[in-house]
C-alpha positions as CSV (number, residue, x, y, z in Angstrom):
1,X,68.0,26.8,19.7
2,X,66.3,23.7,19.3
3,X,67.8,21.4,16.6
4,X,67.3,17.7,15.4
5,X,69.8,15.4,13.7
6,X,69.3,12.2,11.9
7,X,71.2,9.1,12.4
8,X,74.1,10.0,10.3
9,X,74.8,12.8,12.5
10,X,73.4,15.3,10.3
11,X,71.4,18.4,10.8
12,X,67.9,18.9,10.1
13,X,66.9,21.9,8.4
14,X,63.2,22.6,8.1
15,X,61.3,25.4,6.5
16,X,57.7,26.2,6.9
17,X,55.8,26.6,3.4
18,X,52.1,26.7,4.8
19,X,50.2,25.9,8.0
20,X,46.7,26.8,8.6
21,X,42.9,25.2,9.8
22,X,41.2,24.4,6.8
23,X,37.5,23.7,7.0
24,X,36.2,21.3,4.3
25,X,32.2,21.6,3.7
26,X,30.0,18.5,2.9
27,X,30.9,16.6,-0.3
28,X,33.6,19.4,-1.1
29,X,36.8,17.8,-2.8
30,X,40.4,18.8,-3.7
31,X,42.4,18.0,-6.6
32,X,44.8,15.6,-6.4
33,X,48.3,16.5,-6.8
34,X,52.1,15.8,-5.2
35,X,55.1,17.9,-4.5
36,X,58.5,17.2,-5.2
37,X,60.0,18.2,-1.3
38,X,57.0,19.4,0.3
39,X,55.9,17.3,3.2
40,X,52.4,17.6,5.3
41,X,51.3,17.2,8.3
42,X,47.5,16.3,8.9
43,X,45.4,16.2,12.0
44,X,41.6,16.0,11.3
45,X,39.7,17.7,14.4
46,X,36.4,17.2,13.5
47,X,34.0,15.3,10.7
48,X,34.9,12.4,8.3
49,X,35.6,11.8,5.4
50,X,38.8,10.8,2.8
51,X,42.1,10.6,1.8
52,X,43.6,9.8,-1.5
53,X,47.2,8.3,-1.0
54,X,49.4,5.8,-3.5
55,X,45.9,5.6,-5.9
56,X,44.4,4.3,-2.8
57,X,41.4,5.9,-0.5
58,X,41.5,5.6,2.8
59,X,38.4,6.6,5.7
60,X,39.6,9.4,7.8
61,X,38.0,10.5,10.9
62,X,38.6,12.7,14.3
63,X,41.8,12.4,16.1
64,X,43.7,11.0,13.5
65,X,47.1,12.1,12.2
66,X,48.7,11.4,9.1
67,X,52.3,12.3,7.1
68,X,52.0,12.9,3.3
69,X,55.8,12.8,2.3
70,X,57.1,14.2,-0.7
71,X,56.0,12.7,-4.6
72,X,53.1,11.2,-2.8
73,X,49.7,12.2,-4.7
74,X,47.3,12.7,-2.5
75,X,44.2,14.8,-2.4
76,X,40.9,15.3,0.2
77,X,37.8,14.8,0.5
78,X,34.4,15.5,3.1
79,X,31.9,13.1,3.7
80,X,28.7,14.1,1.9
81,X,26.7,14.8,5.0
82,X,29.2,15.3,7.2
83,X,32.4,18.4,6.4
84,X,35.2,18.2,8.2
85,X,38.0,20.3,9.6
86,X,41.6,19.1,9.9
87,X,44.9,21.4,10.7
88,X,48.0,21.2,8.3
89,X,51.4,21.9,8.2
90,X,53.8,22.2,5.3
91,X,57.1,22.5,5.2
92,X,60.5,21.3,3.4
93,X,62.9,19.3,5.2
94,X,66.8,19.6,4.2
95,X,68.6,17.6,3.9
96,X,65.5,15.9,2.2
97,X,64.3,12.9,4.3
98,X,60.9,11.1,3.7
99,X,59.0,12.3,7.2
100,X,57.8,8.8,8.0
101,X,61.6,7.4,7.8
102,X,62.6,9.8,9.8
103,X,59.8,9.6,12.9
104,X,59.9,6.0,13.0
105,X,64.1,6.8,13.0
106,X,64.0,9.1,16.0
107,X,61.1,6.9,17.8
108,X,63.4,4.1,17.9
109,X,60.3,2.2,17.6
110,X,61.9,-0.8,15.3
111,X,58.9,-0.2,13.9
112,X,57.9,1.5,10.5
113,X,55.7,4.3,10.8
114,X,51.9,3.7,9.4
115,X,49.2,6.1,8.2
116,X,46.7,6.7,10.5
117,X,48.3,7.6,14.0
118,X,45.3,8.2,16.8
119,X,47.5,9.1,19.9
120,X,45.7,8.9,23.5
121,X,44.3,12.4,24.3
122,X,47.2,14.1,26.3
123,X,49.7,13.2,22.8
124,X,46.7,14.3,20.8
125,X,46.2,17.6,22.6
126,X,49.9,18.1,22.7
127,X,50.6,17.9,19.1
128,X,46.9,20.0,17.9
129,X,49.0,22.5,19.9
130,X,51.9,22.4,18.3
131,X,50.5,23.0,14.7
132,X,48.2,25.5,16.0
133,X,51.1,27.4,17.1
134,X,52.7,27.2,13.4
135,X,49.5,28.3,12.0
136,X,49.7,31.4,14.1
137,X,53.3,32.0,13.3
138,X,52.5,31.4,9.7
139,X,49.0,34.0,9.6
140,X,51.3,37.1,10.6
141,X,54.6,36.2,9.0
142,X,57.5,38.7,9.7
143,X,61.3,38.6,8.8
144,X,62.5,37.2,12.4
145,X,59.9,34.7,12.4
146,X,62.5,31.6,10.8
147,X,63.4,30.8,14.1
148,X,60.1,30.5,15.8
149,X,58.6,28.2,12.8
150,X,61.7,25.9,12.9
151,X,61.3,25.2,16.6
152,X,58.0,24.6,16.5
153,X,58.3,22.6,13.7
154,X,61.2,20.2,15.5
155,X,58.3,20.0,18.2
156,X,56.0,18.9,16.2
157,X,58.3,16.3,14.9
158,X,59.6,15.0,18.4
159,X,55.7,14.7,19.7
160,X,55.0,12.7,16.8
161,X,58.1,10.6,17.3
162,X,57.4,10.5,20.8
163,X,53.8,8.9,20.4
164,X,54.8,6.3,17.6
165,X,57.4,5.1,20.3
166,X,54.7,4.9,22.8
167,X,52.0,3.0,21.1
168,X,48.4,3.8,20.1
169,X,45.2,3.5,21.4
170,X,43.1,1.8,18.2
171,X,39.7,3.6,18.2
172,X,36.6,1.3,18.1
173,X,34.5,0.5,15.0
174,X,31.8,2.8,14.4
175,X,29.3,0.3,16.0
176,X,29.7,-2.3,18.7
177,X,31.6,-5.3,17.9
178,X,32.1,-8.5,20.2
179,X,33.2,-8.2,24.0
180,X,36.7,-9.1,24.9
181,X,38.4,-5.7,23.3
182,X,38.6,-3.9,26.5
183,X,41.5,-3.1,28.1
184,X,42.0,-4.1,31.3
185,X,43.4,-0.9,33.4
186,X,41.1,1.6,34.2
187,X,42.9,4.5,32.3
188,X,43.0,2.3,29.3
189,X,39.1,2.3,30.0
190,X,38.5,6.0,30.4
191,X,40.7,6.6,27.4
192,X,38.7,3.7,24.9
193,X,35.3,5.5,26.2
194,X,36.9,8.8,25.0
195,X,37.9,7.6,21.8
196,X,34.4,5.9,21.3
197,X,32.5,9.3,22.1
198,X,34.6,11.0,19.9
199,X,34.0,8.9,17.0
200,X,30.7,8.1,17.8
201,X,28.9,11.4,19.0
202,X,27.1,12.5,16.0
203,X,24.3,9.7,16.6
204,X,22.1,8.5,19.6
205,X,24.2,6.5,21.8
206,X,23.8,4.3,24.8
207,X,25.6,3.5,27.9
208,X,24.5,-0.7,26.7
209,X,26.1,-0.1,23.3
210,X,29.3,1.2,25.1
211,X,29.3,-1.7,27.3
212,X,28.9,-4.0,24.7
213,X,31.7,-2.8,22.9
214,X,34.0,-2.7,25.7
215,X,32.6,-5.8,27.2
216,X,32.0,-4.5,30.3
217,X,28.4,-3.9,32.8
218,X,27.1,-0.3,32.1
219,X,27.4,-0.1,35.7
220,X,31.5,-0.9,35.9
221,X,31.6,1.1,32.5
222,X,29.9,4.3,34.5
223,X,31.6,3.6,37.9
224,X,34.9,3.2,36.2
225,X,34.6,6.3,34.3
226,X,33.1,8.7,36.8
227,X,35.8,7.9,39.7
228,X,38.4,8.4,37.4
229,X,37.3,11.7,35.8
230,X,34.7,12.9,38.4
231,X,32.5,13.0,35.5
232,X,29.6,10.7,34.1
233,X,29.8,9.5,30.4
234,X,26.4,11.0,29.6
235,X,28.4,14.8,31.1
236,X,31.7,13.7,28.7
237,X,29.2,13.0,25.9
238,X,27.3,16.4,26.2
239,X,30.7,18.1,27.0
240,X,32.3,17.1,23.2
241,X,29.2,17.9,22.0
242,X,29.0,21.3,23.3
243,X,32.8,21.7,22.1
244,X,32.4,20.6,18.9
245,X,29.5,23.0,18.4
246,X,31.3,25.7,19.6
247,X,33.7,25.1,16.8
248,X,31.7,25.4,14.4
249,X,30.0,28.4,15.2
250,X,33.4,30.0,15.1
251,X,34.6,29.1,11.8
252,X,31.4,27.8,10.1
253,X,28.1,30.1,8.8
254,X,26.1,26.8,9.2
255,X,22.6,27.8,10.3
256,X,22.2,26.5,14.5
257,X,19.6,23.6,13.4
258,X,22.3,21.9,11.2
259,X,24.8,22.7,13.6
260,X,22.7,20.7,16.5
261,X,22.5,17.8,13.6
262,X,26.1,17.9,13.0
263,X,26.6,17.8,16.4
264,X,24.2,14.4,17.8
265,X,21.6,16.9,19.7
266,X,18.6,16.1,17.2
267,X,16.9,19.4,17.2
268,X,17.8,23.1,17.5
269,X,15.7,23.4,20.5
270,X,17.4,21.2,22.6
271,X,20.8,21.9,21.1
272,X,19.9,25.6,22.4
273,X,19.1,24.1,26.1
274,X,21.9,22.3,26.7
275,X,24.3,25.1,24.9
276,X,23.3,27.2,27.4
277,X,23.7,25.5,30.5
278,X,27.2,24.8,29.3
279,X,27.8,28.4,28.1
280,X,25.1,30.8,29.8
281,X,24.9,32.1,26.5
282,X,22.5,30.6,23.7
283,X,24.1,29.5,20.7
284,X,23.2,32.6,18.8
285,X,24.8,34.6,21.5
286,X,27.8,33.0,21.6
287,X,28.2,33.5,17.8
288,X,27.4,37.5,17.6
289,X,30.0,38.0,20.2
290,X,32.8,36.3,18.3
């Protein structure tokens, strides 16, 4: 059995209070409030919007990750025109330990841990993994379960230890700022066009405005990126599009013209075109077989 220990040599116990996908709609606001031992978890999938930590708010947006440790008030909020989705987990940790101490103690970092983490995409995927696994051991809870949630709540712990030793990839601002930002290999490249797309892919966008950010030709931009993934950025760009849409028509009863909104495709029409090449199935389709 999996087990952690802190420096002192003592053994972490964790128990899972809550974990689940929780879909905030536009404008839609919790209230705030703390817990004593409770710690969370947060990853935000999709959508923007805010957090309310320490008095202060703080933007939020796709890929991030953030710890609310115990006594901390904190509450969330959507964007008005934009809901968003994030996965939580929940859970007491014994003995009690404040969960951003004790990452940045098993990173090793020498480094303090600091709300937002915004891993590259193999971390990212790696932990969204990880706390979807707790929310399905959490949805069908049964006596012998214990074990399963504390492993996969060490995981989840290690991964984020793990990628606060590793460093972070900053995303970019939401518009182009001055050249001389981009990295220099080209996975740091493929990864910064990622995180741009990602944050970026609700609007129109441009291969010039990429390459202005990243201070690169659109042509070395488009070269870069296609040799490394065997795909061009316009084909990433529809791809997150398409996947993003998808989620929503799982877990949302938005009607498929605010979906294509929500989702940077403009009009239902062509959001129905290109959802169908993707999916040989139109949007409306793919919704009444779920």
């Amino acid at each position: 059995m999996l087990s952690l220990h802190d420096a002192k040599g003592r053994r972490l116990n964790f128990r899972l209070l809550h974990s689940e996908r929780m879909p905030y709609m536009a404008g839609e606001s919790g209230a705030a409030h703390a817990h004593d031992l409770a710690q969370h978890v947060i990853y935000y999938e999709t959508g923007r919007g805010r957090i309310l930590m320490n008095g202060a708010w703080h933007e939020v947006g796709p890929g991030e990750f953030w710890i609310v440790p115990a006594g901390v008030k904190h509450c969330f909020e959507a964007a008005r025109r934009d809901p968003h989705v994030y996965r939580e987990a929940t859970f007491e940790l014994q003995p009690h330990r404040p969960l951003d101490e004790l990452v940045a103690e098993l990173a090793g970092a020498g480094k303090p841990w600091r709300n937002p983490l915004r891993p590259p995409a193999a971390a990212r995927e790696d932990l969204a993994g990880t706390l979807a696994a707790l929310a399905r051991v959490a949805g069908h809870r049964r006596s012998k379960d214990e074990a399963f949630e504390e492993l996969h709540l060490c995981e989840l712990v290690l991964r984020l230890a793990y990628a606060h030793r590793d460093g972070v990839l900053e995303p970019p601002d939401a518009k182009p700022s001055k050249a001389g930002h981009a990295p220099l290999g080209s996975a740091e490249l493929v990864e910064a066009v990622r995180v741009y797309l990602n944050k970026n892919f609700r609007r129109p966008l441009a291969m010039e405005e990429l390459a202005v950010f990243l201070g690169r030709s659109s042509s070395t931009v488009a070269h870069v990126f296609k040799k490394a993934t065997r795909r061009s950025v316009g084909e990433e760009l529809r791809y997150l599009r398409v996947s993003r849409a998808k989620e929503l028509l799982r877990n949302s009863d938005y009607p498929i013209g605010r979906i294509a909104e929500l989702c940077g495709f403009g009009d239902a029409a062509h959001f129905s075109r290109v959802f169908k090449q993707h999916e040989k199935l139109s949007p409306k389709d793919y919704r009444e077989r779920l």
